[in-house]
N, C-alpha and C positions, 0 to 999 in steps of 0.2 A: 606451483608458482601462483601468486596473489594477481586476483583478476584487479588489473589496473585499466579502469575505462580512459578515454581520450579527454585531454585537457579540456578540451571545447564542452564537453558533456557532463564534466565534474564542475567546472563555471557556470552553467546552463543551472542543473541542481540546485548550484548552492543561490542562486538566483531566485530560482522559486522556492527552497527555502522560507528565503525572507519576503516574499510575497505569496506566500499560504491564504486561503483560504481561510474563514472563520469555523467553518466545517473539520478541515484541516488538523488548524490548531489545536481545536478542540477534542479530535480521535490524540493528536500528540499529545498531550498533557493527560489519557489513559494511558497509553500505549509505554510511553518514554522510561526509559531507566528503569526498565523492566516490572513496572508497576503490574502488570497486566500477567497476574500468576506466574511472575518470573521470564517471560518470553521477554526476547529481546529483539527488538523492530529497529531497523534503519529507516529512516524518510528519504523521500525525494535520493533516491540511490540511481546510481545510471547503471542498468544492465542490457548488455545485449545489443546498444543502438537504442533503448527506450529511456523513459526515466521513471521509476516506479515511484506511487505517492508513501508505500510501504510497504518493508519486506523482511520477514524471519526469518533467515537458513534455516533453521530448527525449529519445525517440522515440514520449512520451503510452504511460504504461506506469503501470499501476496494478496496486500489491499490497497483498492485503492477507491478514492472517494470523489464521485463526478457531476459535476453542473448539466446542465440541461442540455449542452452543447454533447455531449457524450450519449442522447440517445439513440440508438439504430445503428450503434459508427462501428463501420464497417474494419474500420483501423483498428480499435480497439477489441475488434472479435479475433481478428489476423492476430496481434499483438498478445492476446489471452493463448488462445492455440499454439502460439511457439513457446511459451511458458509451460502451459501445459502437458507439452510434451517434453521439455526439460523436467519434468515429475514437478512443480510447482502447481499449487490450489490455489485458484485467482478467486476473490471475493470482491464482488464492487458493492457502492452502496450511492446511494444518492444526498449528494449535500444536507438536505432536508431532513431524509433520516439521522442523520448521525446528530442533526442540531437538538433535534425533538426527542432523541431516543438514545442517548449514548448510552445506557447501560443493556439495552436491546441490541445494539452492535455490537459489544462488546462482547457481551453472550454470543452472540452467533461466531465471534472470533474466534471461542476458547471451542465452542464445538468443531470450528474445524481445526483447530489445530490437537484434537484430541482430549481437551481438556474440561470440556464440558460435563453439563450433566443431563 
């Protein structure tokens, strides 16, 4: 059966959505319509009670990209962990990197989703 998250949590998404980040947008616009060696990423998806900024079934690859507010956080380590042990590979990056470096994250994307070199 198709994991159908809670109303409240598919409006929440599609809310930050449209208030992404410039960091964000700019991993989407590699990422999107499978640009990105054919993987194919969902944004802002709710799994689990979270809502991830991006996420691959295939090869279960979760990114996501964090402000300053996200250093040390405690939530976000919990949050990684139950992932984690769902077999999913969490990759975060820092706003900054991805603004200054997007072809350096994206590299590191394709190595962990196997695709690297």
């Amino acid at each position: 059966m198709r994991y159908q998250p809670p109303v409240s949590h598919r409006a929440h998404a599609r809310a930050m959505r449209k208030d992404a980040t410039k960091a964000e947008n700019l991993l989407w616009q590699a990422l999107r319509r499978s640009r990105l060696e054919g993987l194919t990423f969902r944004r802002q998806y709710p799994l689990d009670g979270y809502i991830l900024d991006f996420v691959c079934f295939r090869p279960k690859l979760i990114v996501e990209v964090d402000g300053g507010q996200h250093a040390e956080s405690v939530r976000d380590q919990v949050r990684d962990a139950h992932f984690r042990a769902s077999g999913f590979r969490v990759l975060r990056f820092w706003n900054d990197d991805v603004i200054r470096n997007i072809d350096g994250v994206c590299a590191e994307i394709l190595m962990a989703a196997g695709r690297g070199r």
